[in-house]
C-alpha positions as CSV (number, residue, x, y, z in Angstrom):
1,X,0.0,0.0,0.0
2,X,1.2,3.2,-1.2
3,X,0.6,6.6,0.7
4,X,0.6,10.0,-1.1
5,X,-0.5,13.6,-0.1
6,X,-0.6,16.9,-1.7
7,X,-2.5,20.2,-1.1
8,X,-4.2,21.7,-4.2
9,X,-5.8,24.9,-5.0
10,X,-9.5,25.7,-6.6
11,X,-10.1,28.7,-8.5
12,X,-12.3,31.3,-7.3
13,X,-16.2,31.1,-7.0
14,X,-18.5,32.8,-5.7
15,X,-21.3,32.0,-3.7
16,X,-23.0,28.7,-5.2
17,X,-22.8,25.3,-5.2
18,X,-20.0,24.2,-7.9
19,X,-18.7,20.9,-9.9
20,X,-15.5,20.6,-9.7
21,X,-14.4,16.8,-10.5
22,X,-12.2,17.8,-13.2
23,X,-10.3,20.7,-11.9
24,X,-9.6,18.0,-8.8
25,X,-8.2,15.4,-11.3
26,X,-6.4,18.0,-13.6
27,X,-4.6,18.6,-10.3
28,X,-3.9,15.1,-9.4
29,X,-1.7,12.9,-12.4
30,X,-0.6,10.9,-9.3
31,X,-4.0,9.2,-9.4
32,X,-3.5,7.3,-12.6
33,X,-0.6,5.6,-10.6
34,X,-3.3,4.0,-8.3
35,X,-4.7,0.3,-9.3
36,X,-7.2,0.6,-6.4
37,X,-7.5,2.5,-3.4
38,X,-9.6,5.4,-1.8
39,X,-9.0,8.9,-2.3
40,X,-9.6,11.5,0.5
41,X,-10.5,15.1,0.1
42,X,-10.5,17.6,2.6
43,X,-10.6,21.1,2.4
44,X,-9.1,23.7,4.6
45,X,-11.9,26.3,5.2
46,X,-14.6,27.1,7.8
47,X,-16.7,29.0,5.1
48,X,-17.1,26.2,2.4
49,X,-17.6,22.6,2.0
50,X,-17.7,19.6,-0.2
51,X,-20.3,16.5,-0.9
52,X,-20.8,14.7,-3.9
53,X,-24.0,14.5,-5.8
54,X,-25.9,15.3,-8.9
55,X,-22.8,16.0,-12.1
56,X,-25.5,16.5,-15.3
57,X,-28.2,18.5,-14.4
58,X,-27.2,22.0,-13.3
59,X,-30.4,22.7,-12.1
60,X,-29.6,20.4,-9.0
61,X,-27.0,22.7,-7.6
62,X,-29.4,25.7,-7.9
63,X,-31.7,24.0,-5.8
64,X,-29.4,23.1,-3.3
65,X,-28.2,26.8,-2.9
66,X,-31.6,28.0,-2.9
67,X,-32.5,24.9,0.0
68,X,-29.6,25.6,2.0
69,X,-30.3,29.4,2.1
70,X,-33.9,29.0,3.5
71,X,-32.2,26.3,5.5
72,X,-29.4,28.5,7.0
73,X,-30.8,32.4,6.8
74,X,-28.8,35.1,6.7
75,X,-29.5,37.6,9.4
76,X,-31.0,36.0,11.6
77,X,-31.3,37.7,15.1
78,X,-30.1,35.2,17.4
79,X,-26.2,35.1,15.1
80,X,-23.6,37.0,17.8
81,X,-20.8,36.3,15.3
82,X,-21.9,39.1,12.7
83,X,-18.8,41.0,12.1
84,X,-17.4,39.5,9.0
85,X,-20.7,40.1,7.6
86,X,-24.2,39.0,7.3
87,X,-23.1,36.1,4.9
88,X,-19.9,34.8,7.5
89,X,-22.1,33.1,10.3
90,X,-24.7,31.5,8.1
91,X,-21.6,30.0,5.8
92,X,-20.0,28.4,9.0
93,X,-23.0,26.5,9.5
94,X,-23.8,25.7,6.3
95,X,-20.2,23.7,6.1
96,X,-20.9,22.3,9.5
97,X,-23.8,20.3,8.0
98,X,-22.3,19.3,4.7
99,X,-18.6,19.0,6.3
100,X,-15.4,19.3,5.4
101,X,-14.7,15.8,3.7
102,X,-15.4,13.0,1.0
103,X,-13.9,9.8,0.4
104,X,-13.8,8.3,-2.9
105,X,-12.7,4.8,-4.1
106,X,-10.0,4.7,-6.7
107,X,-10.4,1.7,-9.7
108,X,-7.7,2.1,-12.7
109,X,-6.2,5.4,-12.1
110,X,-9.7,7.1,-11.9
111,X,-12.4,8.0,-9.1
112,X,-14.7,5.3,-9.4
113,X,-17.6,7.5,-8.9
114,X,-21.0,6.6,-10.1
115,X,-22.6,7.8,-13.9
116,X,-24.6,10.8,-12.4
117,X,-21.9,11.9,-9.4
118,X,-19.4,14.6,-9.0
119,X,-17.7,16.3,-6.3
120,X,-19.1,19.5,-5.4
121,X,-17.1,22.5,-3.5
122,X,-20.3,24.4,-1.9
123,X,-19.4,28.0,-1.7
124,X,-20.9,29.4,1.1
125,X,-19.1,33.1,1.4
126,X,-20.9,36.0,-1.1
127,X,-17.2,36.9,-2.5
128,X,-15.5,34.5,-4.5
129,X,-12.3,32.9,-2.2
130,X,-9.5,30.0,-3.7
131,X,-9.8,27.3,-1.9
132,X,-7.5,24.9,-0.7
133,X,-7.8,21.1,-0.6
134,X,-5.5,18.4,0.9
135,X,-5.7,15.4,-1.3
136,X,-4.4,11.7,0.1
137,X,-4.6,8.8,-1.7
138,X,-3.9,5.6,-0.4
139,X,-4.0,2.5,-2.3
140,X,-2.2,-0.1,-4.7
141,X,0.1,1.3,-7.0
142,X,0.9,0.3,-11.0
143,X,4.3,-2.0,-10.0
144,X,3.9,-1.1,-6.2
145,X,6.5,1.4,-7.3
């Protein structure tokens, strides 16, 4: 079993819920290495999040922003923590309920992720922010090299 780990950085985006599979895996050429194995992504925020669903459909992560923002209101009265801005508070919670994390299996040097799924980062701050992930893979490598 092979270990390997390496912080990445997402482009900028604002507020929203956003696919970004590809600009993972652009990131990660190590992964073709991997035979089999699981693939862990965290990222290093308070404000933003990750979960994996719906990659075709657009639609889907408009309806998750527009859920999670009459799930998590902004200005509501009983937030103390209000001085980064009406948005700051309401994003903290918002990536306390999705969290911080997904795993993924690994099969021939490619997520194995189902037909319809991708990996979202969920934006939770109004500005748009770079994010940074740490990626670790763990798994069987081509010649255990």
């Amino acid at each position: 079993m092979t270990w390997f780990q390496k912080e990445i950085t997402l482009s900028p985006k604002g507020r929203g819920f956003h696919l970004v599979t590809a600009e993972i895996v652009q990131q990660l050429p190590e992964l073709r290495d991997y035979t089999v194995g699981l693939a862990h992504v965290f990222i290093q925020h308070t404000s933003a999040s990750l979960t994996l669903n719906e990659n075709a459909d657009p639609t889907v992560r408009q309806d998750f922003e527009s859920h999670f923002n009459k799930l998590v209101p902004e200005n509501a009265p009983y937030y103390i923590h209000t001085y980064e801005g009406p948005d700051d508070m309401p994003a903290h919670l918002k990536a306390a309920l999705l969290g911080a994390s997904v795993t993924i299996p690994i099969k021939n040097g490619r997520l194995h992720l189902g037909t319809w799924q991708g990996i979202y980062l969920c934006e939770h701050r109004d500005r748009a922010h770079s994010r940074r992930l740490v990626v670790t893979l763990n798994g069987e490598v081509k010649n255990d090299a």
